[in-house]
N, C-alpha and C positions, 0 to 999 in steps of 0.2 A: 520497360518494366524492370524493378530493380530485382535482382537472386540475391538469396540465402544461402550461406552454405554452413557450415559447422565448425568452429573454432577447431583447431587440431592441437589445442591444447586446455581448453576446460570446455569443450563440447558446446559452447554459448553458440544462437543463432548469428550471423555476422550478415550488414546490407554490403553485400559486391558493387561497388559502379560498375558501369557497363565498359566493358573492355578489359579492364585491370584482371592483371595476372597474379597478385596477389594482393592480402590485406592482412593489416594489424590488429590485433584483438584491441580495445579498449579497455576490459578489465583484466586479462592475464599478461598481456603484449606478446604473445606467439602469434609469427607470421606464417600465416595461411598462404599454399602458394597453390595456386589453381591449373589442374592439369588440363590439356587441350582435347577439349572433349571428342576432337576424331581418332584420338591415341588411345581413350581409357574407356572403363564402363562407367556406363550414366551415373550421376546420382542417385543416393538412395530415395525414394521416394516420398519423404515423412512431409511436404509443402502441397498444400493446394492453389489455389485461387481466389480462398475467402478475402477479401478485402481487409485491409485495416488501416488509414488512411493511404500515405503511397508508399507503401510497400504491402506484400502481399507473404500471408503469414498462416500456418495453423500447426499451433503445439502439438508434437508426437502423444498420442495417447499416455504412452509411459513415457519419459526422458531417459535417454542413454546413461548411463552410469558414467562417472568420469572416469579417464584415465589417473593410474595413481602418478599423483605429484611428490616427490621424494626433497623438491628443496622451492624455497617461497625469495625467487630474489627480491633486493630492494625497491617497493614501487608498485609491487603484485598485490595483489588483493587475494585473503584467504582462500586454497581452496577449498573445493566444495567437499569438506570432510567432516564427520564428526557425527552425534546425535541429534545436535542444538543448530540452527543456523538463522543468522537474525540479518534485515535490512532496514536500517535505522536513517530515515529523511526527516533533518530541521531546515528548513528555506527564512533567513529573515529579509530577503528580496532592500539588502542595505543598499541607500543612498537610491531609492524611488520611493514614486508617491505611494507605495504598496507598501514599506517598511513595518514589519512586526519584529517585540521586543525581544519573546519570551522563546521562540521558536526551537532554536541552535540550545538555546536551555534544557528545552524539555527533549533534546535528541541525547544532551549528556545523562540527563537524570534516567534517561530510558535507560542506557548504555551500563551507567552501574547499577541499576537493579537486576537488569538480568545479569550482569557478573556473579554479583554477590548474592542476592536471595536465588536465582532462578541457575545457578551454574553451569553461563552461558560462556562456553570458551571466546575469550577476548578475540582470539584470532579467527572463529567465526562470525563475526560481526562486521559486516561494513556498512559505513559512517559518510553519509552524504552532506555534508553542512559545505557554507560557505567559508568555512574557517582551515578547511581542510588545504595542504599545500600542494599535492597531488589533483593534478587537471582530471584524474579520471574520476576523482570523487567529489567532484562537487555536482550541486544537486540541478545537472542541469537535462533536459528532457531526450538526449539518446542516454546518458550515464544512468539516471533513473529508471529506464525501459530493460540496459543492460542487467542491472542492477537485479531486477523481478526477474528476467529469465536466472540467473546465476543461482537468485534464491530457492528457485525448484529445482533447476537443473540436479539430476542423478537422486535427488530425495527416495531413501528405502522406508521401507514402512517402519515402525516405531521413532521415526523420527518428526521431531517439534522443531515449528518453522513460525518465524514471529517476522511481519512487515509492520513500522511504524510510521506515519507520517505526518508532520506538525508544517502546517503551512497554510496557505492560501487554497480554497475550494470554490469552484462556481460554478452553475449549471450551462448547455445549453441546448438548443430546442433542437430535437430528435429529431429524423424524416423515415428512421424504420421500422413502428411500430411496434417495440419491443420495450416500452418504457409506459406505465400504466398512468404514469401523467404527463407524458409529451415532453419528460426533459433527460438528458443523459446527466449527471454528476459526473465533476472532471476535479481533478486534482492538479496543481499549476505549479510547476517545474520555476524555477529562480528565471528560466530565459523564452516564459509563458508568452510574451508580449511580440516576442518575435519567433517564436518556433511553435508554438501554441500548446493547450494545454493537453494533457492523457485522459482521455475518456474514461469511461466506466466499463463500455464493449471491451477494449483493450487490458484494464486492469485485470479484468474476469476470465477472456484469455489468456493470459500470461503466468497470475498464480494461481486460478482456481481451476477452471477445469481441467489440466494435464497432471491434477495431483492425485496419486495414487489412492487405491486402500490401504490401509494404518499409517498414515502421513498424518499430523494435523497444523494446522495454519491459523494461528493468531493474530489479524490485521487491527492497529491500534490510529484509528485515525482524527486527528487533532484537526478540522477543517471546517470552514461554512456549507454547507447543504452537502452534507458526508453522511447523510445516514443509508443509503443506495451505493455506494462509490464504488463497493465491489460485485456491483449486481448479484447479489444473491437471492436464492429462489424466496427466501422466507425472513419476515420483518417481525421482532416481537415486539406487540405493542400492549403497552403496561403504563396504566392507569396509576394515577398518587397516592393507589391504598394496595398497589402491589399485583393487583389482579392483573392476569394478561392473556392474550390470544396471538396466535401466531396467522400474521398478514400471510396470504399467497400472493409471491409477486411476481411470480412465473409471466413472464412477457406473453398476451394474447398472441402474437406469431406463433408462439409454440418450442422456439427456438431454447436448446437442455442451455441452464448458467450457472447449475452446478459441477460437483465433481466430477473424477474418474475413479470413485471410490473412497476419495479419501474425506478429512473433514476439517470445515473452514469455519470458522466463529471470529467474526468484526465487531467489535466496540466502537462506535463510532461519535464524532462530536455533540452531535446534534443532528436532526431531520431533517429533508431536503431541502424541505422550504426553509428552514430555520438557518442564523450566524450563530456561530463561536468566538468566543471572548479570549481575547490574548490581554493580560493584565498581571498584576502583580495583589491585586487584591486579598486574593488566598494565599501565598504563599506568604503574605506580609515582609517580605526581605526583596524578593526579585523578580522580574517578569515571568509568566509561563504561558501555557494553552490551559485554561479553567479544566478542559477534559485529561487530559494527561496529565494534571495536578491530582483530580479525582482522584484516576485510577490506582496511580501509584500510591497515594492515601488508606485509598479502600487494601489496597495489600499490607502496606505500613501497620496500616489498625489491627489487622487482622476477621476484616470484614468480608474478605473476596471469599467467605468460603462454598459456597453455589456459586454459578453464573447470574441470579436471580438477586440474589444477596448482594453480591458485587455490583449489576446494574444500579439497586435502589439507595448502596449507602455511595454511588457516583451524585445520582441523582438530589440527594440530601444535600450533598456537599455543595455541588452547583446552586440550587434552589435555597438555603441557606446564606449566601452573599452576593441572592442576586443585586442586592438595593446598590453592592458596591463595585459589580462586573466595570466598571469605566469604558475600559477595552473593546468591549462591546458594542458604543458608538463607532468606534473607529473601524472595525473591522464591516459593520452594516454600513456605512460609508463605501469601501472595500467594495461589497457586493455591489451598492446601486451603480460602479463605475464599471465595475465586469459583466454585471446581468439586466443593469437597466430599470433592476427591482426599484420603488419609490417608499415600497417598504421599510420600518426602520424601528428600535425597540423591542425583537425580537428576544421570548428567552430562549436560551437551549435547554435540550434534552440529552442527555446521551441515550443512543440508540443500542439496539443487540441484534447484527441478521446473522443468520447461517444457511450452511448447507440444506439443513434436514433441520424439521421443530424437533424438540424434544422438551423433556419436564425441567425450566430452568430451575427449582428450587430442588431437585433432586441430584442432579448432573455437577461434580463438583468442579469446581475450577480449576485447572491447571495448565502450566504452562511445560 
């Protein structure tokens, strides 16, 4: 069985192989060196035995605060400081049969909006694309997993936390009961094909339930059957003239998949069942994700002003050139080779779940 232990330099969870006296961080590069446990006292206690594939994992109710970092050598990744903290994923999985165009697009275009409309300190942002020269950032399925612990990690309350992801989505079929249509939504890492994909059980441990009260968390996800991906307790589902009710999607098992207080609102592609269209149609100049074209539009306009507002002028947007989605084909393609689906012509929707319903036409939007 693999151990956990604590980075001893930005407090991230780190897998021990068995034996090894120490290890290297992946996002900070401070080496851990592991004392012998008949000389010291035990570890502190914060790990259970919850499963989560093979390793064994469960987010401290609050995360430890980092130690302060006073200098960022060349190579490190920000740390965890500030008001703002953003984790920005474009996968265009080049040179496979999986290849999307727009993807690494829609991770820059995220990247200067929140510089510049949302004043998201540049050096709080890391950037997982495959363009990246740094092995620790590219977007591959331990970097990514890193990636989400770093983004909570130490989060004080009034602090805004943004996860982005434009890539490849697919479902697959659940065995515990916690999923109200028998499928998990998985998000697919650029090295999906041999290390496999990140669940939804996972994604929801990681940023959502260890996040505080006065925390908030804005997950933007660009993906096929992504409207679930962050298992969240609650789905709003909203009809072509605006009207909505909020799904309970609380897993029959009973098992909590929200917070620890805090609060988490996801934008999502399109519905479970539903693909996302990666094309160049709307932006008429260069590829993107139809949904992350949306959103950034709806801010652009000056239309994000509810949460309710912002769903419906997404949904305009998309619904407005569907006749020209293209991309579309290609990515339901995509799915029927991941999930088997024979399905194909699907439109999207972008989806809204959170933590807790509330009035979206009342609740303004911010970041």
């Amino acid at each position: 069985m693999l151990m956990l232990v604590d980075c001893s330099g930005c407090r991230t969870p780190l897998q021990l192989p068995p034996g090894a006296k120490s290890i290297r961080c992946a996002l900070c590069q401070a080496i851990t060196r592991i004392a012998d446990p008949r000389t010291g006292p035990p570890p502190p206690p914060n790990y259970s035995s919850t499963s989560f594939n093979n390793y064994h994992y469960v987010p401290p109710q609050v995360p430890p605060p980092p130690p302060p970092i006073h200098t960022q050598p060349s190579g490190q990744i920000p740390s965890a400081h500030g008001r703002k903290r953003a984790v920005i994923c474009g996968i265009s999985y080049r040179n496979s049969r999986h290849e999307l165009k727009g993807c690494i697009n829609d991770a820059k275009y995220m990247k200067y909006m929140l510089i510049n409309r949302f004043k998201f300190p540049e050096s709080s942002i890391l950037m997982l694309t495959e363009e990246e020269t740094d092995p620790y950032r590219l977007p591959t399925k331990h970097n990514m997993r890193m990636a989400m612990y770093w983004l909570v990690q130490g989060c004080q309350p009034g602090d805004s936390l943004l996860f982005h992801f434009s890539g490849h989505g697919s479902q697959q079929r659940n065995y515990t009961g916690d999923e109200i249509d028998g499928f998990d939504e998985t998000l697919c890492p650029v090295d999906f094909e041999t290390q496999g994909m990140i669940i939804d059980d996972e994604v929801n441990a990681t940023i959502v339930r260890p996040l505080p009260r006065g925390v908030k968390l804005h997950a933007i996800i660009d993906a096929c059957h992504s409207g679930t991906v962050l298992d969240l307790p609650f789905l709003c589902r909203m009809d072509r003239t605006g009207k909505y009710v909020w799904e309970d999607h609380r897993p029959p098992s009973g098992t909590w998949k929200g917070t620890n207080g805090g609060e988490v609102i996801s934008f999502s592609g399109c519905d479970d069942h539903q693909t996302s269209a990666d094309t160049a149609a709307l932006s008429k100049v260069t590829s993107t994700g139809a949904m992350t074209f949306s959103f950034i539009q709806a801010i652009e306009r000056g239309e994000a002003t509810t949460y309710g507002n912002m769903l419906t002028a997404m949904r305009s947007t998309i619904r407005s050139s569907d006749n020209d989605l293209g991309g579309g084909v290609v990515t339901s393609l995509l799915s029927m080779l991941l999930t088997g689906s024979t399905s194909s012509g699907l439109r999207q929707e972008p989806q809204l779940t959170a933590n807790e319903p509330f009035d979206v036409y009342s609740k303004r939007f911010s970041i």
